[in-house]
C-alpha positions as CSV (number, residue, x, y, z in Angstrom):
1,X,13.6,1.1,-7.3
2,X,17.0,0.6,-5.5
3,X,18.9,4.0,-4.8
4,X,15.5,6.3,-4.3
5,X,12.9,6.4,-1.2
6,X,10.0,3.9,-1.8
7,X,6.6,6.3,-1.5
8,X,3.5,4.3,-0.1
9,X,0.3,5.3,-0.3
10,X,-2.2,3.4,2.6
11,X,-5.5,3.9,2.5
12,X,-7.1,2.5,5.3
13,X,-10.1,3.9,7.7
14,X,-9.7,1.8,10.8
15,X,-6.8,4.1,12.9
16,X,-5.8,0.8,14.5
17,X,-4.9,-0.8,11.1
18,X,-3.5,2.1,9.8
19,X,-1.0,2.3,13.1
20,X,0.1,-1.8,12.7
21,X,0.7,-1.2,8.5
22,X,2.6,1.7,9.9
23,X,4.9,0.2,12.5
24,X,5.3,-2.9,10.0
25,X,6.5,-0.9,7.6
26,X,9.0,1.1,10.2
27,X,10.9,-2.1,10.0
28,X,11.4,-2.2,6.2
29,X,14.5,0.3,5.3
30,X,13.1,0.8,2.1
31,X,9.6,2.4,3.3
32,X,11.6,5.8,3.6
33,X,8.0,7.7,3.1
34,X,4.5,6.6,4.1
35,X,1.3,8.8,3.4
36,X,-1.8,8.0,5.0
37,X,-5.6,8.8,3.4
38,X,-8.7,7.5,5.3
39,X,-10.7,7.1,2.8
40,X,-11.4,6.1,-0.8
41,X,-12.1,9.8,-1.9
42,X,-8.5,11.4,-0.8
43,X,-7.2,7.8,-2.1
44,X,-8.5,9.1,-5.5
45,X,-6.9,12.7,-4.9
46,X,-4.1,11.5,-3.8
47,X,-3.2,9.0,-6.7
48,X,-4.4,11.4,-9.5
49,X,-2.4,14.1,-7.8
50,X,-5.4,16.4,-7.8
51,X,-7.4,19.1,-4.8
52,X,-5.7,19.0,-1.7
53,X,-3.3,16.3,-2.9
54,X,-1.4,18.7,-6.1
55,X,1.4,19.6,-4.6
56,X,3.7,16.9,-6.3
57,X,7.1,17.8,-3.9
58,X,4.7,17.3,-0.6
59,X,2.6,14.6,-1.5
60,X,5.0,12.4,-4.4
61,X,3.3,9.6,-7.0
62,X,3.1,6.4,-5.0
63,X,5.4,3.6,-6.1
64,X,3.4,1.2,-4.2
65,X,-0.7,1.4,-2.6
66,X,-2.3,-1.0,0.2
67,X,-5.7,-0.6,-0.1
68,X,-8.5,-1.6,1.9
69,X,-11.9,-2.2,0.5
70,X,-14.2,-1.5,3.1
71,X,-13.7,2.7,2.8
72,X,-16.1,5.6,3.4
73,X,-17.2,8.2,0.4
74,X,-15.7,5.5,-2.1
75,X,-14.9,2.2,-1.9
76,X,-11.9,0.3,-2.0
77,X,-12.8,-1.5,-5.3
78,X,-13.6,1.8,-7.4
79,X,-10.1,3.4,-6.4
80,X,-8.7,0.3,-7.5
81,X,-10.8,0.4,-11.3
82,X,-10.2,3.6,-11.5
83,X,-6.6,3.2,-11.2
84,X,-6.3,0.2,-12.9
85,X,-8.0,2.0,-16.1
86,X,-6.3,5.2,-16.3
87,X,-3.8,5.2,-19.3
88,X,-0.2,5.4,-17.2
89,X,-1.2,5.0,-13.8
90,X,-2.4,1.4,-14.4
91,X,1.1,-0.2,-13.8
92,X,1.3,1.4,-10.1
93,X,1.2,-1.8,-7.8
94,X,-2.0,-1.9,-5.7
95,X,-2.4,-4.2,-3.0
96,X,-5.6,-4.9,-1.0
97,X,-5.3,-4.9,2.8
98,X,-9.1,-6.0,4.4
99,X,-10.4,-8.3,7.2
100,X,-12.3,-9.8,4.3
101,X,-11.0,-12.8,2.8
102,X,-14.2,-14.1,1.5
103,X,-13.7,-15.7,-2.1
104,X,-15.6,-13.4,-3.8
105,X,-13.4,-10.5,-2.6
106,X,-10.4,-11.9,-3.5
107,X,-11.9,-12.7,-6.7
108,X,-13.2,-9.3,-7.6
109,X,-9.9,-7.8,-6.5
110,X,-8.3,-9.8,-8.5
111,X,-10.6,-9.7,-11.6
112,X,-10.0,-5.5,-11.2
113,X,-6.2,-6.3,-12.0
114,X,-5.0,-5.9,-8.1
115,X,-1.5,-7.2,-7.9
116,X,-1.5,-8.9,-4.3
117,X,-4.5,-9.2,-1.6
118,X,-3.4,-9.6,2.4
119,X,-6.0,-10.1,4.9
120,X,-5.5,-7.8,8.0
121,X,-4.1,-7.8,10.2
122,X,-1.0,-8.1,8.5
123,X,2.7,-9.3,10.0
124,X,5.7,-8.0,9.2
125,X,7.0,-11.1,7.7
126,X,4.4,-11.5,5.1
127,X,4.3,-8.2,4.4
128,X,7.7,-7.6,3.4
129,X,7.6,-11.0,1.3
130,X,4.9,-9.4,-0.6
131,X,7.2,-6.0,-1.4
132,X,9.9,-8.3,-2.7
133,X,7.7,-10.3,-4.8
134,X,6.4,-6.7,-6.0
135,X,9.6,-5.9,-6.9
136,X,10.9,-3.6,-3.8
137,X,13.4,-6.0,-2.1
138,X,14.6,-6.2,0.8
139,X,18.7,-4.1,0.8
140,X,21.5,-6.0,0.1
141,X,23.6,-7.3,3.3
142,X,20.5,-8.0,5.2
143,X,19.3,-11.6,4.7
144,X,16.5,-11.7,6.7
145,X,13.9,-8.5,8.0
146,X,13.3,-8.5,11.9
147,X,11.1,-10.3,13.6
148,X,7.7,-7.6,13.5
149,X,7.6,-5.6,16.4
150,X,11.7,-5.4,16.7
151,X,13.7,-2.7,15.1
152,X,16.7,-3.1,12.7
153,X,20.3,-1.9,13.7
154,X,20.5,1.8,12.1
């Protein structure tokens, strides 16, 4: 992953979320590009690079999605089968982002071959533990990420 942008793909209905996930991720030099889909229907589009979503140099393949599972028109946990069951797209790193953290959520996410589950709303600090443990570390020369809400030196 080292050397290109890291393309994330949230899908998340609740605006307020959506806006912490997005100034979380300010603060992680590797989240060059974030694309946001309300719900689990664009998710779909989106991922599958199909309808509004086709144009591959606007809208590129996510490396990485954080998905919640509480979505309008389809729901968190079908994106995720779907996904999860296609032929090349199943290696793509899904994580589930929801206020739920009931055991039979976690459980079902899990048992639909999601890679991580965070419960919202989601700090900085475990957030960017979670993209190093996914594989998207953190850059060289920078042993620890800011404290959430603060913004690296450019």
């Amino acid at each position: 992953m080292r050397g290109r942008p890291l393309n994330i793909l949230l899908v998340e209905d609740n605006p307020d979320h959506a806006e912490l996930v997005r100034r979380n991720l300010e603060n992680f030099p590797g989240a060059s590009q974030l694309h946001h889909v309300e719900d689990g229907e664009a998710a779909i589009d989106y991922i599958f690079g199909q309808g509004f979503f086709a144009d591959h140099a606007q809208f590129p393949a996510p490396d990485l999605v954080l998905l919640d599972l509480r979505l309008p028109r389809v729901d968190g946990l079908e994106v995720l089968q779907r996904v999860k069951r296609h032929p090349t797209l199943h290696r793509m790193p899904i994580v589930i982002l929801t206020t739920s953290d009931a055991e039979r959520d976690v459980a079902m996410a899990y048992e639909h071959r999601a890679n991580s589950f965070l419960t919202k709303p989601v700090d900085f600090q475990r957030l960017s533990r979670l993209l190093n443990d996914l594989g998207f570390p953190w850059p060289a020369g920078r042993e620890n990420p800011p404290a959430a809400g603060t913004r690296g030196e450019p």
